[in-house]
C-alpha positions in Angstrom: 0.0 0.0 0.0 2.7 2.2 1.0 4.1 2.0 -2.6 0.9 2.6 -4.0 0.8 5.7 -2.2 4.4 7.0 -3.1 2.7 6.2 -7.1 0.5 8.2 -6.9 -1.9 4.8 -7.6 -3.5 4.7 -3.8 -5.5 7.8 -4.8 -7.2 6.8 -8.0 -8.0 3.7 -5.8 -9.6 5.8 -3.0 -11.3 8.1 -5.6 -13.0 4.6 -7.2 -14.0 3.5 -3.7 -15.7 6.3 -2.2 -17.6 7.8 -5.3 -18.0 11.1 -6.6 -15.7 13.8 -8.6 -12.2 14.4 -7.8 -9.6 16.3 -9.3 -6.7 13.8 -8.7 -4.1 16.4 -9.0 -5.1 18.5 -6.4 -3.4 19.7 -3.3 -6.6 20.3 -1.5 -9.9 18.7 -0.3 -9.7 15.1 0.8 -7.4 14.4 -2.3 -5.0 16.9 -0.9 -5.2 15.1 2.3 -4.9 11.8 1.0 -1.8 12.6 -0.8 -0.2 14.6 2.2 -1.3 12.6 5.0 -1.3 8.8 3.6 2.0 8.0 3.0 2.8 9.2 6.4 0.8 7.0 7.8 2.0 4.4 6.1 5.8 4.8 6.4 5.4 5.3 10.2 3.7 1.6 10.3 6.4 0.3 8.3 8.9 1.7 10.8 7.3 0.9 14.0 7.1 -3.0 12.7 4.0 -3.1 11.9 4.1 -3.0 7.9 1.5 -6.5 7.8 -1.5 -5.0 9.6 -4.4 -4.6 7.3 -5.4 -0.8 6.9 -8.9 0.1 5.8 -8.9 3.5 4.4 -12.0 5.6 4.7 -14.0 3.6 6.2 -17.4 3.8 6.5 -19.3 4.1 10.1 -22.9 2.4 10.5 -26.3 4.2 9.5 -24.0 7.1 9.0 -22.0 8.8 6.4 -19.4 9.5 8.0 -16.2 8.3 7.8 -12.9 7.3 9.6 -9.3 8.2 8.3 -7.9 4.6 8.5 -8.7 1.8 10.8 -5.8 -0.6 11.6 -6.5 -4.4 11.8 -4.6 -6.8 13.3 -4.5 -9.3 16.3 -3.5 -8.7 19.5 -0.4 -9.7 20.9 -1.8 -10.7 24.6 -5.6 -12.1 23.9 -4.8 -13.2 20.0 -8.5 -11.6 19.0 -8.9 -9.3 16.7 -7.8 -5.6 17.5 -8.7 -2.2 15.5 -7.2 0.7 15.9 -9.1 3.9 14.1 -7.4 6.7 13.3 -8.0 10.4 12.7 -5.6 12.0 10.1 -4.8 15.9 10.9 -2.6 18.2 8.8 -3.1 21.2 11.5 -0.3 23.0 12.4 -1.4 24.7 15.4 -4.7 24.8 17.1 -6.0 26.2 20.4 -8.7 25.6 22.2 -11.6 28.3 21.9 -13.9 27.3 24.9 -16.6 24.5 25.9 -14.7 21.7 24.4 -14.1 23.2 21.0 -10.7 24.1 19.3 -9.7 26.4 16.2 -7.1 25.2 14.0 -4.7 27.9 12.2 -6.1 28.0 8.3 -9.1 26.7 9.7 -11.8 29.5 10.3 -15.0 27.8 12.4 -14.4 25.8 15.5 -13.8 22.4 15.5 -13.7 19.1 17.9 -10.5 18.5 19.8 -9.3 15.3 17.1 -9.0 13.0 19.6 -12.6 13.7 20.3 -14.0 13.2 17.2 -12.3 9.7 16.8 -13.4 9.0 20.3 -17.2 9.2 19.1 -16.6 7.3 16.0 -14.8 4.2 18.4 -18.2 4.8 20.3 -20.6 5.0 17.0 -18.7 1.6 15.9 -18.8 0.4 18.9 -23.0 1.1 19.1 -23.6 -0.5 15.9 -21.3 -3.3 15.6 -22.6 -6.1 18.1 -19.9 -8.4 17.7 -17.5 -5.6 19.1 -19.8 -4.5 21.6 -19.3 -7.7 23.5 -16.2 -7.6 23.9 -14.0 -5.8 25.9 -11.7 -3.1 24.3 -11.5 -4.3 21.1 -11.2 -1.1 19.4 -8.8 1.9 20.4 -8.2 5.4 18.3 -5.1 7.8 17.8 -5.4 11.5 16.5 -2.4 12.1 14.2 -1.4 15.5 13.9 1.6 15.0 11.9 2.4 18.2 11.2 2.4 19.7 14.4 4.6 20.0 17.4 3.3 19.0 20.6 4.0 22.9 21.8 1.6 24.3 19.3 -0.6 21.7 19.9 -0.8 21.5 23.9 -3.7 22.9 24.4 -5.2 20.1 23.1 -4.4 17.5 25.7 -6.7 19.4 28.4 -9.1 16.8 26.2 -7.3 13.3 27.0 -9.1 12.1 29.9 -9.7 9.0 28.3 -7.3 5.9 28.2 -8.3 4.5 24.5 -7.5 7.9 23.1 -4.9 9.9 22.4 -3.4 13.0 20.3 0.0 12.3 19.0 1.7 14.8 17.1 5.4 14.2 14.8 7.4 14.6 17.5 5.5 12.3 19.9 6.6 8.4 19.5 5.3 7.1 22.8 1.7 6.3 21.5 3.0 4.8 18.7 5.4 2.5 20.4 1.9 1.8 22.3 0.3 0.0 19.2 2.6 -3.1 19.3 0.9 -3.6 22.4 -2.3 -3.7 20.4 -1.6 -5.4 17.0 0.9 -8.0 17.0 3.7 -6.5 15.3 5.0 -10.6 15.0 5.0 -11.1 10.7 3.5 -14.4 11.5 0.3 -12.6 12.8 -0.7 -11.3 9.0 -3.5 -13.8 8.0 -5.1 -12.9 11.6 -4.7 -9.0 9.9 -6.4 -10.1 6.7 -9.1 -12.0 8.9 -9.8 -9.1 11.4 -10.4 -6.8 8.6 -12.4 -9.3 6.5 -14.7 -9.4 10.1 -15.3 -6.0 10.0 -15.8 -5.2 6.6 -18.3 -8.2 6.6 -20.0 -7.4 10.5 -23.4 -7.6 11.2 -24.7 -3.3 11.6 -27.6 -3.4 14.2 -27.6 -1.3 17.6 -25.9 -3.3 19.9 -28.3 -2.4 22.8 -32.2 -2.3 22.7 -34.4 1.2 22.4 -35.8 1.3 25.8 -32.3 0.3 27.6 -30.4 3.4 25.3 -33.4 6.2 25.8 -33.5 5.1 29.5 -29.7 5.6 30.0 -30.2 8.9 27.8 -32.4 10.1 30.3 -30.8 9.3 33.3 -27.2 10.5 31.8 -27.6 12.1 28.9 -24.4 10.9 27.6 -25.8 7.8 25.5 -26.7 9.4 22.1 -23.5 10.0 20.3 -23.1 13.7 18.1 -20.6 13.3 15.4 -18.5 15.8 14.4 -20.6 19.7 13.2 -23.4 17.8 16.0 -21.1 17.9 18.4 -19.8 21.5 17.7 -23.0 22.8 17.0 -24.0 21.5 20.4 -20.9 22.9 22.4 -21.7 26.0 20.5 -25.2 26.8 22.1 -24.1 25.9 25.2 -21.4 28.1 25.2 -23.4 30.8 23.8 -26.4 30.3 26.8 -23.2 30.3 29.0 -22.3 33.7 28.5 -26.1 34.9 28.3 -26.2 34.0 31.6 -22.9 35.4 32.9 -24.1 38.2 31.3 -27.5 38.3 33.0 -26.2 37.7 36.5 -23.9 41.0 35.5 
C-alpha cells in the first residue's frame, strides 16, 4: 500500500471507492489530504514494525455517512482476537482551544472538535452498531495524528485526554506509537489474523448493539448515551457556550 501511495496509484483507488468527482491532481480537499497525510501513515507503520497489519482506508461508520481516516487491523499480541485501531488523520499545524470543548485550528476558520474527540465518538458509533465488538472488551482503540504539528503548538489540546483508549499524537510524539505493538501483533506471522480481522469487519453484522428502551433510559438518566458526530457535536458545544455567556451576562 505504501508503494501505492508514493505512485500516486492509492488515490485513484480511493477516488474509485468512495464515489464522486475528484480532481486527482489537487493539493486540496480530501485528495489533498490523501496525498499529504497517507504515505505518512503508512511509512510510520512500516517503521514501527507493523508493515503486515491490514489498513482500511476511509472507512465507512454504520447508519452514517461518516467516515474514519484509516482503521488498523490486526491481532492482539496478549488475547490473540482481533484488535482495530481507528485513526484520525490531521494536517493542522497549530490549534487552540476556543472554549466549551471546541478548538480552532490555524487555516481553519470555524471551530472544530478537539481530534481526539471526534475519533473517540466514531470508536463509540462503531462500537454502538457493531454487536460483535460491543461484547467484547476493548476491542477497538483510536489515535489522532497530527503529523504536522509539534506538541508545543498543539498542547492545548491535551486538556481533552481524559480518556485511556485515546490519544493526540503529534510528529514529535513516539510514545503512543510504540503503544500499538501492544495492540496489534507487530509478530510477521500474525498477517492472516490482519487479513481476517479486517475481513470481520468489513463483513460485520450493523444493528444497535443495545435495545431502544435500555439506550433512551440511560439517555435520560445520563444524557451521555446518544452519540453527536463531528458539526453535532460542535453545534452542540456552541449553544451551550453561547447560553453560558447569556447567563454570565444576565447575572452581570
Amino acid at each position: 500500500m505504501l508503494t501505492k501511495a508514493e505512485q500516486g496509484l492509492l488515490l485513484e483507488e480511493l477516488a474509485s471507492a468512495v464515489g464522486g468527482k475528484y480532481d486527482l491532481d489537487s493539493n486540496h480537499g480530501e485528495v489533498g489530504a490523501w496525498r499529504n497525510s497517507l504515505p505518512v501513515l503508512l511509512e510510520l507503520l512500516c517503521g514501527s514494525g507493523l508493515g503486515h497489519v491490514e489498513v482500511l482506508l476511509e472507512h465507512r461508520l454504520p447508519y452514517n455517512p461518516k467516515r474514519v481516516d484509516a482503521v488498523l487491523c490486526g491481532r492482539h499480541p496478549e488475547s490473540g482476537e482481533s484488535s482495530y485501531v481507528l485513526i484520525e488523520l490531521k494536517q493542522w499545524s497549530r490549534a487552540e482551544a476556543v472554549g466549551n470543548g471546541l478548538v480552532r485550528a490555524s487555516g481553519v476558520g470555524k471551530p472544530q472538535l478537539p481530534p481526539v474527540a471526534q475519533v473517540r465518538r466514531y470508536c463509540q458509533h462503531l462500537l454502538d452498531f457493531t454487536p460483535s465488538l460491543a461484547r467484547r472488551a476493548e476491542p477497538v482503540q483510536a489515535i489522532a495524528y497530527l503529523h504536522n504539528a509539534r506538541h508545543s503548538d498543539v498542547d492545548s489540546l491535551y486538556n481533552y485526554e481524559s480518556h485511556g483508549w485515546c490519544a493526540s499524537t503529534p510528529r514529535t510524539s513516539k510514545k503512543n506509537w510504540s503503544h500499538l505493538r501492544s495492540l496489534l501483533d507487530p509478530s510477521s506471522h500474525a498477517c492472516p489474523a490482519a487479513v481476517k480481522a479486517a475481513d470481520d469487519l468489513l463483513a460485520a453484522e450493523r444493528a444497535p448493539a443495545r435495545t431502544l428502551l435500555r439506550t433512551a433510559a440511560d439517555a435520560f438518566e445520563r444524557r451521555d448515551d446518544f452519540v453527536l458526530l463531528d458539526e453535532q457535536q460542535v453545534a452542540f458545544n456552541l449553544v451551550l457556550d453561547a447560553v453560558s455567556k447569556a447567563e454570565q451576562a444576565g447575572d452581570s
